[in-house]
C-alpha positions in Angstrom: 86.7 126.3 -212.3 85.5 127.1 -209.0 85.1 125.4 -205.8 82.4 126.6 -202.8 83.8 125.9 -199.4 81.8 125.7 -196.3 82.4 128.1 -193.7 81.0 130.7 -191.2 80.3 134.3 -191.2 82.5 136.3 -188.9 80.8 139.9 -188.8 78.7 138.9 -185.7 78.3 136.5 -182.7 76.1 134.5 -184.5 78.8 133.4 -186.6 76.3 132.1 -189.5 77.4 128.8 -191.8 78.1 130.2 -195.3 78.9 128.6 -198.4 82.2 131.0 -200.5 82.4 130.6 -204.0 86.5 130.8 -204.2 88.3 131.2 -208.1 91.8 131.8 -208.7 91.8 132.0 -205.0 89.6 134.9 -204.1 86.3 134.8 -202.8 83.7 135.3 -205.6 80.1 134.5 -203.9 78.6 134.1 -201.1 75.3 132.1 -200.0 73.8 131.0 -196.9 74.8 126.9 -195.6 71.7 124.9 -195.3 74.2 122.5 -193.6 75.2 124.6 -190.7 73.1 122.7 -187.9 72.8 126.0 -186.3 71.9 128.4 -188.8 70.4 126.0 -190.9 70.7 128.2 -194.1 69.8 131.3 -192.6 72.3 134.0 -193.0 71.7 138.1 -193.3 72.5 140.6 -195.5 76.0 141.1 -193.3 77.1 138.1 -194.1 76.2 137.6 -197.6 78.3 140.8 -197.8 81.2 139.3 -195.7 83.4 139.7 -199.5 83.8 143.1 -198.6 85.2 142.3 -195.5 87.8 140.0 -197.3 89.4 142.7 -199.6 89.7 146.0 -198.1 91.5 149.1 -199.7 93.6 149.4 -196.7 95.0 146.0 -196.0 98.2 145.7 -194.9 100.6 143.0 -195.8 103.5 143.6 -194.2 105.0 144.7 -190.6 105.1 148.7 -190.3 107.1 150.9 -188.0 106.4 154.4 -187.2 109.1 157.0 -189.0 107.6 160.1 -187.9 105.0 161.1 -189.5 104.8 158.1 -191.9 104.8 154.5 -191.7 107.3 152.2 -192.9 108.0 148.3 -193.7 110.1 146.5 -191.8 111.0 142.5 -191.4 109.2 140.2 -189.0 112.5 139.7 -187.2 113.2 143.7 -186.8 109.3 144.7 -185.9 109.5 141.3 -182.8 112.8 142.2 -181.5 112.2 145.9 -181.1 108.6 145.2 -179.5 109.6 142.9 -177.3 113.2 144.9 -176.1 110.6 148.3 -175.5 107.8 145.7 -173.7 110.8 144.2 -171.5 112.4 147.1 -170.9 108.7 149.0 -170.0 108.3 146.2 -167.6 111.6 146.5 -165.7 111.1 150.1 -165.4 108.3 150.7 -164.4 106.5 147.1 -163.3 104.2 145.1 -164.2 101.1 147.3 -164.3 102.1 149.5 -167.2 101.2 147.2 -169.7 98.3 146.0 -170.8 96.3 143.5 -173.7 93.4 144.9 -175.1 92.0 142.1 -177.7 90.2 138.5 -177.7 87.1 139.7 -178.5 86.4 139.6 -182.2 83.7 138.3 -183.6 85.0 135.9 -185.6 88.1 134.5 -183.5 88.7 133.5 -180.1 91.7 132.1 -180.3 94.5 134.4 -180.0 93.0 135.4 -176.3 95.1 132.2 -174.9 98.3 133.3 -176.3 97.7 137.1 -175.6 96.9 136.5 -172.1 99.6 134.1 -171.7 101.9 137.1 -172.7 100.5 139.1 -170.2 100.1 137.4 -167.4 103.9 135.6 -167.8 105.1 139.5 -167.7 103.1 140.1 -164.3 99.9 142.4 -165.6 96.4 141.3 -164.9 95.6 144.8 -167.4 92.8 142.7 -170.1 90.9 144.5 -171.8 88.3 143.6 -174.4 84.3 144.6 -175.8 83.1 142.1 -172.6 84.2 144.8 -170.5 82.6 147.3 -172.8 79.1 146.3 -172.9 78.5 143.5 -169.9 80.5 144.5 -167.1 77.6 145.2 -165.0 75.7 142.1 -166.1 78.5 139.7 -165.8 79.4 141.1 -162.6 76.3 140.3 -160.9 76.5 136.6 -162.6 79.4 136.4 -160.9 77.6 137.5 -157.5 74.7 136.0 -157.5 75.4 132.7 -159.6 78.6 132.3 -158.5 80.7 132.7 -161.9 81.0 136.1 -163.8 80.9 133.5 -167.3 78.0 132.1 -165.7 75.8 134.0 -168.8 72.2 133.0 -167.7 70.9 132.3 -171.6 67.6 132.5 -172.7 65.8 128.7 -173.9 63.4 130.2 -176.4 62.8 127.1 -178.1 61.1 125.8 -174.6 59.6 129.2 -173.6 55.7 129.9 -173.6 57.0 133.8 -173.5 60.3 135.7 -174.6 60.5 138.8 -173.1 63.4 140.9 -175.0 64.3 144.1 -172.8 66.2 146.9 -174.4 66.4 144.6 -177.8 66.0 144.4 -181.4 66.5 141.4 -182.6 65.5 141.7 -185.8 68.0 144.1 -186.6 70.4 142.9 -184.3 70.0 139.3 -183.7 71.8 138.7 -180.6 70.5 135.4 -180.8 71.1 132.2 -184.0 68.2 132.9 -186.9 66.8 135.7 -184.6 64.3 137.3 -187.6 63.0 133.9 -188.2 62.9 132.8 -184.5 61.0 136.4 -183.5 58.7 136.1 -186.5 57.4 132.5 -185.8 57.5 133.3 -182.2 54.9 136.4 -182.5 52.7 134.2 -184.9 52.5 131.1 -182.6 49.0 131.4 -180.8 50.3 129.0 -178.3 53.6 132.1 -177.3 53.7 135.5 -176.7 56.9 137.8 -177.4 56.8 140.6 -175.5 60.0 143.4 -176.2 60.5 146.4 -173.7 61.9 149.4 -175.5 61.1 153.4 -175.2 60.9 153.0 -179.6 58.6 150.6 -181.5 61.7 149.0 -183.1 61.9 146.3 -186.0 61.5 143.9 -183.2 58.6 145.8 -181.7 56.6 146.3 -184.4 55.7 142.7 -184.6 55.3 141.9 -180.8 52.2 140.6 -179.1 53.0 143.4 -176.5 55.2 146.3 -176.7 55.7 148.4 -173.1 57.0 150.9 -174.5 59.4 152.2 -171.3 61.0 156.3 -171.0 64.2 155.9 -171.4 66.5 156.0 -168.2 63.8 153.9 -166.3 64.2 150.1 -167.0 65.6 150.3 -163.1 63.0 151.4 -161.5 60.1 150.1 -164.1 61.3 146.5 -163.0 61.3 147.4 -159.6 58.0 148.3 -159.2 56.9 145.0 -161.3 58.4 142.9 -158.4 56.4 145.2 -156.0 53.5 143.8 -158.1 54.5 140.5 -157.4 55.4 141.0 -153.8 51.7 142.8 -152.9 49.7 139.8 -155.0 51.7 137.2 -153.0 52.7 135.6 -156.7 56.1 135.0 -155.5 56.9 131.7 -156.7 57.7 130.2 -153.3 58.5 126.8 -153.3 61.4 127.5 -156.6 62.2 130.3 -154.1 62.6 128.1 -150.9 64.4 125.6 -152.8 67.2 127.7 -155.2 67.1 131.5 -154.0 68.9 132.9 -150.7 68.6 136.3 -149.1 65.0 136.9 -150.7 63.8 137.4 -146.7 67.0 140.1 -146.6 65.6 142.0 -149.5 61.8 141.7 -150.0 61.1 144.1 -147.9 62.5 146.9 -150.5 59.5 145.9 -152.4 56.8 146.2 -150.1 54.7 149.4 -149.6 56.3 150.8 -152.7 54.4 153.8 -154.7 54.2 151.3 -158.3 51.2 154.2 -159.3 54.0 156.9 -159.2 57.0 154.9 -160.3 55.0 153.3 -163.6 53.7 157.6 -164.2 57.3 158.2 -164.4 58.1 155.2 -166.3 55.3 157.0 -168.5 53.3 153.2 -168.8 50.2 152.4 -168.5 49.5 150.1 -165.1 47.0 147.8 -166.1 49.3 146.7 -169.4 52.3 146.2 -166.2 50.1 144.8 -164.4 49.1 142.0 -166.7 52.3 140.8 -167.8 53.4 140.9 -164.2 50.2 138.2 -163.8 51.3 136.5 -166.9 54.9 136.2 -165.7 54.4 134.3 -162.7 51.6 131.8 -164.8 53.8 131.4 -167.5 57.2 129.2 -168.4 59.0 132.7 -169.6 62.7 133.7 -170.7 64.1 137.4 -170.9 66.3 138.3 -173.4 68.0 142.1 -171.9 70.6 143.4 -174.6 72.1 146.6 -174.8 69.7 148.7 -173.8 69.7 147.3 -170.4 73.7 147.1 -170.3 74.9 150.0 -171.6 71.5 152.5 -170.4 71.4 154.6 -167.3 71.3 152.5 -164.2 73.4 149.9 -165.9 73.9 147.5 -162.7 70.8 148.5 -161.5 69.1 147.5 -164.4 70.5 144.4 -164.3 70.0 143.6 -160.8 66.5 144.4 -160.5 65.8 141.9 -163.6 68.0 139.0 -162.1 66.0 139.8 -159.0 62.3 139.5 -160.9 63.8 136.0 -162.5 64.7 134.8 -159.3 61.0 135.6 -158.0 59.4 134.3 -160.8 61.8 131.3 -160.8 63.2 131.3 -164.6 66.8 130.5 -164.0 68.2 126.8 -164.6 64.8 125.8 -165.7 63.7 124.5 -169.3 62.2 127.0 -170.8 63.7 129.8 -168.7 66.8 131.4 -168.2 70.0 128.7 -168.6 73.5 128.4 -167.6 74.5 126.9 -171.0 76.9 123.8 -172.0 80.7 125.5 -173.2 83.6 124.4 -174.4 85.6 127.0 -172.4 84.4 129.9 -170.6 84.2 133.2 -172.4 87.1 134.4 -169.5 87.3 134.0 -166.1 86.2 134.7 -162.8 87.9 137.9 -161.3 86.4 138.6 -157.6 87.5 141.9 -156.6 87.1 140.4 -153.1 90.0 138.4 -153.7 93.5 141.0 -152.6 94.9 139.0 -155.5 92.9 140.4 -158.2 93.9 143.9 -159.3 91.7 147.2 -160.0 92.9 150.5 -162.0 95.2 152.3 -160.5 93.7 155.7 -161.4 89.8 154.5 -161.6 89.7 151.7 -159.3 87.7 149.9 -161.3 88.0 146.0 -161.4 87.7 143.2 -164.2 83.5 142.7 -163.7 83.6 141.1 -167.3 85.2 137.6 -166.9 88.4 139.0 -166.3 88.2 141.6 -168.4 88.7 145.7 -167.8 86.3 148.1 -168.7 87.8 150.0 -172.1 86.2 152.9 -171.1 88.6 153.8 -168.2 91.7 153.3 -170.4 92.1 156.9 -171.1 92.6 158.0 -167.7 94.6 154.8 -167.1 97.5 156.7 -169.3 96.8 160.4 -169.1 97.8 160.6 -165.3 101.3 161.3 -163.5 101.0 158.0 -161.6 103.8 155.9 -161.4 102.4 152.8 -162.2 100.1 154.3 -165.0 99.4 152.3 -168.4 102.5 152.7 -170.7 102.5 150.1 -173.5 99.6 148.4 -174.7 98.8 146.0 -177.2 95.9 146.0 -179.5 95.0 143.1 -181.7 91.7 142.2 -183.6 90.0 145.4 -182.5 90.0 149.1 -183.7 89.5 150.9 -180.0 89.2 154.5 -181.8 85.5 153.5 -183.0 84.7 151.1 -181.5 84.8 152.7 -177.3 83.2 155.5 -176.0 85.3 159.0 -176.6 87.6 159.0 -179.9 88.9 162.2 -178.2 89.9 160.9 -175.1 91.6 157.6 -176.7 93.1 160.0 -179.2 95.3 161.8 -176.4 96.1 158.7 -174.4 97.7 156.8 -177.5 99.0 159.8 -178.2 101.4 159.0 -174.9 101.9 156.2 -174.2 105.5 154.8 -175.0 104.5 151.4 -176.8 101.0 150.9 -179.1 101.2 148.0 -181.2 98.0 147.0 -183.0 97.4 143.4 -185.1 95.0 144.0 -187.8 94.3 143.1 -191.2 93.9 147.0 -191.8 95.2 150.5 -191.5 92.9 151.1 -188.8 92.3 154.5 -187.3 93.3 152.7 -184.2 96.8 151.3 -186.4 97.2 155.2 -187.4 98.6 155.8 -183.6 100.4 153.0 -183.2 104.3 152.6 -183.1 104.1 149.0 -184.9 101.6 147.6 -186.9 100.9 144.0 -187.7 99.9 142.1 -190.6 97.6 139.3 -189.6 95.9 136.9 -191.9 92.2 137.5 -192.4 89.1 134.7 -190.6 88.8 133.3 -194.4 93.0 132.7 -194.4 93.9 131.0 -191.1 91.7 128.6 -188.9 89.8 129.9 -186.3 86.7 130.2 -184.4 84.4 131.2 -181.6 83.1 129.7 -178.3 80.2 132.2 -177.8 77.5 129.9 -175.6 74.5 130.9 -177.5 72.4 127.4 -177.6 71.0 125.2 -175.1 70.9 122.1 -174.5 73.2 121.2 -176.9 76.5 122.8 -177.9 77.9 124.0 -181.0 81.1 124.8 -182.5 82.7 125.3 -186.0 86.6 125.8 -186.7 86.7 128.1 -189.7 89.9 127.0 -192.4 91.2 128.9 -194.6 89.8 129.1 -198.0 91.7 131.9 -200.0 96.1 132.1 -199.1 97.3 134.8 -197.2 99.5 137.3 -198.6 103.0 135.9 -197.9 104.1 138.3 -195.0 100.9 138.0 -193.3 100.3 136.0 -190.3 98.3 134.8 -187.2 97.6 136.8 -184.2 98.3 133.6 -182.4 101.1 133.1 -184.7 102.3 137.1 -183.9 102.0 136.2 -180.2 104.0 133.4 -180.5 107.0 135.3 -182.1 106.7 137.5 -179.2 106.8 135.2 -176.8 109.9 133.5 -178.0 111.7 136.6 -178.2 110.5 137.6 -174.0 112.3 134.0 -173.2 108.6 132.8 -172.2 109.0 129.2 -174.1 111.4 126.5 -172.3 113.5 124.7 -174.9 111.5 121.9 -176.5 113.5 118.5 -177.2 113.9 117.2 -180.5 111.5 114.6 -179.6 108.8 116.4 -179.4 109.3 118.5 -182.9 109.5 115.1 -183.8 106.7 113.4 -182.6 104.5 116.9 -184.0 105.3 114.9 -187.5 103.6 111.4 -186.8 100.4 110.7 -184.7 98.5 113.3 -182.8 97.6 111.2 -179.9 101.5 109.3 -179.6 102.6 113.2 -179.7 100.6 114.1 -177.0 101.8 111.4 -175.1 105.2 112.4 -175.4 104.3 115.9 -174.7 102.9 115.6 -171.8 106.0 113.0 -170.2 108.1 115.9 -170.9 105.5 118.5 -169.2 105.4 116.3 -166.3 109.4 116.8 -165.8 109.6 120.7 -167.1 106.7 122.1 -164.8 107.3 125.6 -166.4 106.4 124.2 -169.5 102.3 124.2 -168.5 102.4 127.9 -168.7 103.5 128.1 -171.9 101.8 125.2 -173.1 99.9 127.5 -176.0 103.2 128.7 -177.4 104.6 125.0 -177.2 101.7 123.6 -179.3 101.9 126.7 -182.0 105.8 125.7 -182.3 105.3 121.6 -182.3 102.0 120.9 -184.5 101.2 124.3 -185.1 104.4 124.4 -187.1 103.6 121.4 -188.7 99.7 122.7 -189.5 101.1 126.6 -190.1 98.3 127.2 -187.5 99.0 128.4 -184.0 94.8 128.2 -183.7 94.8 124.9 -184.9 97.3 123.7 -182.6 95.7 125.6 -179.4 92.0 123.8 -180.5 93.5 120.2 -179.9 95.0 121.2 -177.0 92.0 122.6 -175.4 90.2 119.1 -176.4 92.5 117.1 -174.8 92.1 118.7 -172.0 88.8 119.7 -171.6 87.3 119.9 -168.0 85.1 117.2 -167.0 81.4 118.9 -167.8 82.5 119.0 -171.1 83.5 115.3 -171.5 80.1 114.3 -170.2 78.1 116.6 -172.7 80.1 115.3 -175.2 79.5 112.2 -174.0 75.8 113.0 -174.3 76.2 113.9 -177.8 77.4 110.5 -178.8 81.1 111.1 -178.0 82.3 107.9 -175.8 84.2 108.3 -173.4 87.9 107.6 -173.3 91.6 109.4 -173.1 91.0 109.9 -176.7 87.5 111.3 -176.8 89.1 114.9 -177.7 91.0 113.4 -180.1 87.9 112.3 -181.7 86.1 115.8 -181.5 88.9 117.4 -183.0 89.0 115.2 -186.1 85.4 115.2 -186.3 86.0 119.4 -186.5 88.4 118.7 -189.3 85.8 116.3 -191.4 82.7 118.5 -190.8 83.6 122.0 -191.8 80.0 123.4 -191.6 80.6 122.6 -187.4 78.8 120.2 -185.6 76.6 119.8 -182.4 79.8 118.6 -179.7 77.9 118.6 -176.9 74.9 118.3 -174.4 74.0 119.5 -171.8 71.5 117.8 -169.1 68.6 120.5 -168.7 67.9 118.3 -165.3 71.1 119.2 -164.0 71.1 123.0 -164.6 71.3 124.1 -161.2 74.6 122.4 -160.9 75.9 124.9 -162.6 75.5 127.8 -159.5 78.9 128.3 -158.1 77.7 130.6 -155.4 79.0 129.8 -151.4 75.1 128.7 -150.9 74.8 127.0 -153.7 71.8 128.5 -154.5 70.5 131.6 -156.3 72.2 135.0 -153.9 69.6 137.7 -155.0 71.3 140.1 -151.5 74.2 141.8 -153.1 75.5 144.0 -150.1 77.3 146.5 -152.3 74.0 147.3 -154.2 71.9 147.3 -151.4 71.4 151.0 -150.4 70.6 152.1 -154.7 68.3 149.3 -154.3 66.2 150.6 -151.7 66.5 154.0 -152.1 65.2 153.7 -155.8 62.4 155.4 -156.7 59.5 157.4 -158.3 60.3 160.7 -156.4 64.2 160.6 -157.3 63.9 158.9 -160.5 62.0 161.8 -162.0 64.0 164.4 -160.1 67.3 162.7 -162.1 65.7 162.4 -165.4 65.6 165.8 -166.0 67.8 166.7 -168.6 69.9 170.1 -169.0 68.9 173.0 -171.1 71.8 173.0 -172.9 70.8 168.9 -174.1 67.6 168.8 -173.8 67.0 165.7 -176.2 68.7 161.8 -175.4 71.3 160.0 -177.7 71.0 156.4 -178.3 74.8 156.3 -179.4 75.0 153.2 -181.2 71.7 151.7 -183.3 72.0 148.2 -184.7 71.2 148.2 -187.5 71.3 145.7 -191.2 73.4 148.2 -192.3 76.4 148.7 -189.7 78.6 145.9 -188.4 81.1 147.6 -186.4 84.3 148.6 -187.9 84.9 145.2 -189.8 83.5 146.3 -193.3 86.0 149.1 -194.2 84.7 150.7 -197.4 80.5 151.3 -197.6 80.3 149.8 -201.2 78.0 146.8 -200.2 75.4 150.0 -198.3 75.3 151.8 -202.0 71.7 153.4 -202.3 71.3 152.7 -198.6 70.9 155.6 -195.5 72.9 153.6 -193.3 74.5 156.4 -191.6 71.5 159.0 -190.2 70.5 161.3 -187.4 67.2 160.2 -187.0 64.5 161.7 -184.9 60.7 161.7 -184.5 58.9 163.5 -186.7 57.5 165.7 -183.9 60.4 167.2 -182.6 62.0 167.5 -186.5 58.8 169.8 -186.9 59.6 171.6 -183.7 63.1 172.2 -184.3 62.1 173.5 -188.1 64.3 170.4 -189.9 63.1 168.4 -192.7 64.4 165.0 -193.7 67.9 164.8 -195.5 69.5 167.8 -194.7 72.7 168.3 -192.4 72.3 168.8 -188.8 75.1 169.1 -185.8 74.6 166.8 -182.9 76.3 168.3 -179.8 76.9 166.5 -176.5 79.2 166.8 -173.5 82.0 165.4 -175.3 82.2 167.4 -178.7 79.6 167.5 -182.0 79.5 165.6 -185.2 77.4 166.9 -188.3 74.9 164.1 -190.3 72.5 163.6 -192.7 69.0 163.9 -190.9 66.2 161.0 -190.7 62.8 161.5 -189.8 60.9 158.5 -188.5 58.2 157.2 -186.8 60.1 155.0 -185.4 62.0 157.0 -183.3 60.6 157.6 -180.0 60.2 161.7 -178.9 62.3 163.1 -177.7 65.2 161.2 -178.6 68.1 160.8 -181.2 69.0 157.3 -183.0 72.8 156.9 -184.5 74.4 154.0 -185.4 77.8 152.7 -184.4 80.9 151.6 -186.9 80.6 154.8 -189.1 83.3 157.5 -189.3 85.9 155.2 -190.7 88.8 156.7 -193.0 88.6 154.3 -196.6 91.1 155.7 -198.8 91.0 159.3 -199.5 87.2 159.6 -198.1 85.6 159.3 -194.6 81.7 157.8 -194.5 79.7 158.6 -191.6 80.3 160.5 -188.6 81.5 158.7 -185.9 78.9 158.3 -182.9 82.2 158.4 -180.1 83.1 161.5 -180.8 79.7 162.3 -178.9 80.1 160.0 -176.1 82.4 160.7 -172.9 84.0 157.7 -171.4 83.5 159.1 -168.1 79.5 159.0 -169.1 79.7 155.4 -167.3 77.8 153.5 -164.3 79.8 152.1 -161.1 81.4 149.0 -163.1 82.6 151.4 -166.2 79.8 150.0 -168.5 79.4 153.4 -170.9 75.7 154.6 -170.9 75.4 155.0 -174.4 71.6 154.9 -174.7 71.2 157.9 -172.5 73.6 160.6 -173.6 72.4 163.6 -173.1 72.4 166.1 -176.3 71.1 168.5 -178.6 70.4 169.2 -182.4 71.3 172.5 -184.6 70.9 172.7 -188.4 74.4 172.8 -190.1 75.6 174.8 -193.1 78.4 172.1 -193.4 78.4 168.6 -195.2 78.3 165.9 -193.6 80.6 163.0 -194.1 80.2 161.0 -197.3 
């Protein structure tokens, strides 16, 4: 007989509760958790498919070496000794900066990011890479500038908002949000709210908006610019949140005045009383913005982002209920990295430094290993991530893991990322091994959930914390740990940590290795380096946290973490751990003022020189490509790379060209047949889509296609047509403005 286990989808940040059916240990069913007190029984169609996540074709259950051409098994004790003697040896060689961790961004486990970064950073490289630095260099850069910590991710309150605007979103495809559809939907149909969405298309998300601005792509920058002009010429500044929380608004206002809004909003192709209104409503209104990837990862990337930071600041949204938050956390999603700082390191090839919390921009890693440079990147790591679909170019990642002398990926599958590897690693799957996430998605209170596993792992199969463990043993990082302790891992937690931390006090060296020492004391006892690592990060949680939990009915104490973490262990749906005081928001702002630093110096001269004349000179597109690629839909029917084989899509078109109607008619195509899609970086053939809801003029194609499932390949893979030197100043790719064209194709396209 059965038994359903509570749990949480891993597929996407949202990280749903789900309820899994499991008999004869395997995963039978899936249905949404109407316990989860943040997803309160909500849960898409990505989840409900997670089952085909669980049991790929292509799992791999045992360490594999590179022989050639082929793959073969090897023992645990063979594949950690021979990585870490090449990693070592790397090191010595060459120094530090030739290796680098690309990882700790999954969307279903956090936890392995301690003990791969403790690797790194004990073997002298600051080289982190991870999807952060993908998509929100730029954004979480200027956090870092102008609210004084790059983590400081300003989230919307949309439960407290009179107005949402979403900019360059589509929630309800994409959520980006928990129980986005159902938020969106009841938002539009509240009389008392408005949802606005900014977006060239009428999206999902648009379609059911009380106002839709519908923006030419490429121009978010300068459309937002001439809003706070707007603002600035009406004299609705909001001047007393201003005088009290902003500094440097007298340094930079005058970029707004006298400014041509009548030509910039022509180019922007909108109509100026429809700016012009929600400008007015914007400074009468309690509002929130919601920016997503069209804002990140579209032309102007930085620009984008600092021109809406900017109108926020104006309109005074940030650290107020109802506006733009610095939310309650756990731990940090990273850390700050100030370039500023002659510690912190940049590419040696790119110069490009970790905007992203402390993480590098993937896109640069190609030309990090193809160079001559001494110092260049030799041996990476990969773990929880499949880099060759996931980051712009396949090409260009194809020939640099093509050289380098170490690539050793941790997956649960033969990824085309594990196909150019020298070692691949077995690791347990989210549903076979505790784990869980610590994205900051709600406000005032704070959530988390720690996954367990539900199904057994296949014997040989373990941990990325676990793997990173191994491999830290074997580099010498972990100071011998007295029988004491292994024994006191046996008997109470708390008496344990006691003892633990007596013998940290007198083995300083210890500290930095504190993550492997808990995976080899109670994570030995628990078969959970993740477990182990959670009680450790309760127990010593920094102060802000102790209060919110506090707050949440937590008392105080040296034990309080204790408490949480057994609290974890009772309530597997996840709990509320903490809350934040919305009162004491502004707190948060780590900047030298203390305030809200809209003057960024390095952005200043972009800033001023923005506009209509230039704007439309740059727009124009080549002959050669004269329609735009968004490279990288959301959609209910992609999910990245972490459904392997497209079983759970049968009878769907989840992998299309799709264009507007007009230009199909112009270019003589009709719907379904083959067509070749040629940018800058190379051409992919697919089935085409015609749609009205596709803007003209452009080309929509989903991400996570292309993927090689047993003897068949479905999709064609949207990086092949992006360059990853197609990027803005911080390396964030500008995959929804990719220049390209359209031919009809006598070949297939891909299954």
């Amino acid at each position: 007989m059965g038994k359903w286990h509570k749990t949480g989808c891993v597929l996407c940040a949202q990280n749903c509760g789900l309820e899994i059916l499991v008999e004869d240990d395997r995963m039978v069913k899936v249905k949404p958790d109407k316990s989860n007190p943040r997803s309160k029984g909500y849960a898409c169609r990505k989840g409900l498919n997670v089952i085909y996540h669980q049991y790929p074709k292509d799992r791999i259950t045992e360490p594999l070496k590179r022989m050639g051409d082929k793959f073969e098994p090897i023992s645990w004790e063979q594949a950690i000794d021979e990585i870490t003697t090449k990693m070592k040896g790397l090191v010595e060689t060459h120094g530090p900066r030739c290796l680098a961790y690309m990882g700790a961004s999954a969307q279903g486990g956090h936890f392995e990011g301690a003990f791969g970064l403790s690797i790194l950073r004990a073997m002298g490289s600051q080289y982190f890479y991870n999807s952060g630095g993908q998509e929100f260099s730029s954004s979480w850069w200027l956090f870092g500038r102008m609210l004084g910590k790059q983590y400081n991710v300003a989230i919307p309150d949309e439960h407290h908002t009179e107005m949402l605007v979403g900019w360059g979103w589509n929630g309800m495809e994409s959520h980006q949000m928990p129980r986005a559809p159902k938020v969106l939907k009841e938002f539009s149909k509240d009389p008392e709210r408005l949802l606005v969405i900014i977006d060239p298309r009428k999206s999902e998300t648009a379609a059911i908006a009380n106002i839709h601005l519908p923006v030419r792509p490429g121009t978010d920058a300068l459309l937002i610019k001439a809003m706070i002009s707007i603002i600035v010429e009406n004299q609705w500044e909001n001047e007393q949140y201003i005088s009290d929380h902003v500094e440097g608004w007298d340094t930079i206002r005058a970029w707004f005045e006298n400014f041509d809004v009548k030509a910039a909003l022509e180019v922007c192709e909108l109509d100026h009383d429809q700016v012009f209104e929600l400008c007015r409503l914007m400074t009468t209104k309690s509002w929130c913005m919601h920016p997503d990837l069209g804002i990140y990862m579209g032309r102007k990337s930085v620009m984008n982002s600092y021109m809406m930071n900017i109108l926020g600041a104006v309109c005074g949204v940030f650290c107020v209920t109802g506006g733009n938050v610095i939310p309650g956390m756990i731990v940090p999603l990273g850390y700050h990295a100030d370039e500023r700082d002659p510690k912190t390191w940049k590419t040696v090839i790119t110069s490009m430094p970790p905007a992203s919390a402390g993480a590098f921009p993937p896109a640069v890693m190609p030309e990090e290993i193809l160079n001559d440079h001494p110092e260049r990147l030799r041996a990476v790591y990969v773990s929880a991530c499949n880099p060759l679909r996931s980051y712009p170019d396949t090409t260009a990642y194809e020939q640099a893991f093509s050289k380098v002398d170490l690539l050793v990926v941790n997956d649960i599958v033969m990824s085309e990322t594990a196909r150019f590897a020298h070692y691949v690693l077995p690791c347990r799957t989210y549903y076979e091994s505790w784990d869980g996430t610590f994205f900051p998605w709600t406000f005032p209170k704070v959530f988390f959930q720690m996954r367990r596993p539900i199904v057994s792992p296949p014997k040989k199969c373990l941990e990325a914390s676990q793997i990173f463990t191994l491999m830290a043993d074997k580099l010498g990082l972990i100071p011998d740990i007295p029988e004491d302790i292994h024994a006191a891992a046996k008997q109470d937690r708390l008496a344990f940590g006691a003892k633990l931390m007596e013998w940290a006090a007198i083995v300083p060296e210890s500290l930095a290795a504190m993550p492997f020492v808990l995976a080899k004391t109670i994570g030995k006892e628990w078969d959970s380096a993740a477990l182990a690592g959670l009680w450790g990060v309760l127990m010593t949680a920094p102060k802000a946290f102790g209060e919110n939990a506090a707050r949440i009915g937590f008392e105080p104490g040296m034990d309080q973490g204790d408490r949480i973490f057994q609290a974890l262990l009772d309530t597997p749906e996840g709990i509320w751990i903490g809350e934040a005081d919305p009162a004491e928001n502004f707190k948060g702002i780590k900047t030298p003022s203390g305030k809200i630093e809209v003057f960024v110096p390095e952005l200043k001269e972009d800033a001023k020189n923005l506009n209509a004349g230039s704007e439309a000179e740059d727009l124009k597109l080549p002959d050669e490509f004269p329609l735009i690629l968004n490279a990288g839909r959301h959609r209910r029917y992609n999910i990245n790379t972490l459904i392997r084989g497209q079983e759970w899509n049968k009878g769907k078109r989840a992998c299309t060209v799709s264009v507007n109607p007009a230009d199909a008619e112009a270019l003589g195509f009709a719907d379904g047949q083959n067509v070749k899609v040629t940018t800058e970086a190379g051409s992919e053939v697919g089935e085409l889509q015609v749609s009205d809801q596709v803007r003209k003029g452009t080309v929509l194609i989903p991400h996570g296609f292309g993927l090689i499932y047993g003897d068949t390949v479905y999709g064609l893979n949207v990086n092949k047509l992006t360059k990853n030197t197609h990027r803005y100043q911080l390396g964030t790719p500008m995959h929804r403005f990719v220049p390209c064209r359209i031919e009809s194709s006598q070949f297939p396209s891909t299954v």
